[in-house]
Each structure stands twice: as structure tokens, then as C-alpha cells.
C-alpha positions, 0 to 999 in steps of 0.5 A: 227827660231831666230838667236843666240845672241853671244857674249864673255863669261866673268868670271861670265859666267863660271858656266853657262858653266860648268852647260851647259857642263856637260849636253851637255856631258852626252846628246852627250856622255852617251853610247860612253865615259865611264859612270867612266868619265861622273860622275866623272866630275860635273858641280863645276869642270868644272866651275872652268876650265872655270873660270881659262880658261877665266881669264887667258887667255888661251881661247877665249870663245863664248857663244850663247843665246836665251834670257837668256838661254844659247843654245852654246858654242865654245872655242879656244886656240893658238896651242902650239909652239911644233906644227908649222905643225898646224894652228895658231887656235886650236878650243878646244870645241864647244857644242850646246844644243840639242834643238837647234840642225840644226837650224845654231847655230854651225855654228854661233859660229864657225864664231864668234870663228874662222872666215874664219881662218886656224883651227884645232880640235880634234873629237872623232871618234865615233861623226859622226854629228860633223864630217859631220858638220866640213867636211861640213865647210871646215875640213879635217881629218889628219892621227893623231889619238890619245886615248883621256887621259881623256876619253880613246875614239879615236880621230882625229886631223882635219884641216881647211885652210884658207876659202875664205870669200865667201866660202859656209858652 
């Protein structure tokens, strides 16, 4: 098993990640989030996300390749204000192809996005591979559960304290 390349995603990577996104979405999500959300979302839309989310700013994105295919991506964001209960590091996506599923990049990429730092993020309920993966890197679920607005699907608030550098994952 190669180890990922990772690195920071710039502008220009914006449509590689919608592209990516959108197939990872309709991979993980077909059957749980409803088909209404799935297609009325293309990969031109979330490019466009992307592109304003990386130049502004607002997230710090990391994208893990084989070559020159595009394999993961995770993305974090500063908890709002309005939250001061949470840790300082909301970790908003992280997507691995499925092709590359258990082979560490998840893993890889929450390092690079995160480190050893306190973190919070939100799952869907019904994703019970994510879940094992963030219980198995040291996350919690909280009581806050929410309906996702975008998908209508149910979600939980988790969270991470601080790891040792040491720590197993």
C-alpha cells in the first residue's frame, strides 16, 4: 500500500474537488440522503463553493493523491463565535474514494487537517463507517443532534479533545 501524497488544495483544485465530491456523495449517500438532493447538486456548483471556500479563506482544505488521481479530501473551518462550548476546530468534510477505503488515507488526512487538536464535526446517523472511524480517533457523540437543512438527514454533533501526540488511531 502507497502512502497518499497530501497537500493543501489552492484554487485551481476547486474543480477536481467538486468533481470528486459529487462522486463520493452519490457513492456514500444514494439510498440515505434523498436521490431531490443528490441530483440537484452538480459538480459545477460545488466547484464553485470550493473555489469561493479556499479563496476566501473560510477553509482550510487537504487533498490526498495517488499520482495524479485525486483519492481524498478533508476541510476544516474556525467554529463560529456563537459556540464557545466547542473546540476552536470544526472539521466540516472529509471524503475518501472508495477505492482507497482502509488503506489509512482518512486517517492521513485527519492528521494533516487537524493534528492532535481539540475538533468537533458533524455525522450523519445513518454513517456508521464514519462513525467507527472518528470513535476510533478519539470522538465523541454529544446529545446535539440536528436535521441536516440541506439533506433533511439526521445528524450528531461529535467531539475531540485534545490527543496526545502519542496517542494510538
Amino acid at each position: 500500500m502507497n502512502e497518499a501524497m497530501i497537500r493543501v488544495a489552492t484554487v485551481e483544485d476547486a474543480g477536481s474537488i467538486g468533481r470528486f465530491q459529487t462522486r463520493c456523495w452519490d457513492e456514500t449517500y444514494r439510498g440515505v440522503v434523498p436521490d431531490e438532493f443528490l441530483d440537484s447538486v452538480d459538480a459545477e456548483t460545488r466547484e464553485r463553493r470550493w473555489r469561493d471556500r479556499i479563496a476566501s479563506g473560510e477553509r482550510a482544505v487537504y487533498l490526498a493523491h495517488r499520482g495524479n488521481e485525486l483519492i481524498g479530501v478533508a476541510s476544516t473551518e474556525v467554529t463560529r463565535p456563537s459556540r464557545p462550548d466547542l473546540p476552536a476546530i470544526e472539521l466540516a468534510s472529509l471524503y475518501v474514494d472508495r477505492s482507497a477505503h482502509g488503506q489509512g488515507v482518512a486517517q492521513q488526512l485527519l492528521a494533516a487537517a487537524i493534528g492532535t487538536a481539540p475538533a468537533h464535526l458533524l455525522v450523519f446517523d445513518s454513517n456508521a463507517r464514519a462513525q467507527s472511524f472518528y470513535l476510533k480517533h478519539g470522538f465523541r457523540p454529544t446529545d446535539e443532534r440536528q436535521i441536516d437543512g440541506g439533506t433533511g438527514v439526521a445528524e450528531t454533533r461529535w467531539v475531540r479533545p485534545g490527543r496526545s501526540p502519542n496517542a494510538d488511531g
